[in-house]
N, C-alpha and C positions, 0 to 999 in steps of 0.2 A: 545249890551246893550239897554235897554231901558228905559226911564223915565215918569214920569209922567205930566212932563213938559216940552216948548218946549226947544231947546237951540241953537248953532250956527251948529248943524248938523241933529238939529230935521226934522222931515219929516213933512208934513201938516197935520198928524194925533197925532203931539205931540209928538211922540215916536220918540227916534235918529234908525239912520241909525245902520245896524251891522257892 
């Protein structure tokens, strides 16, 4: 999944992990 935002599995680019 990805977001637009960061959150507690986001990546340094914002986007979460798959």
């Amino acid at each position: 999944m990805t977001k637009s935002t960061p959150s507690s599995t986001a990546s340094p680019n914002g986007r979460e992990l798959d």
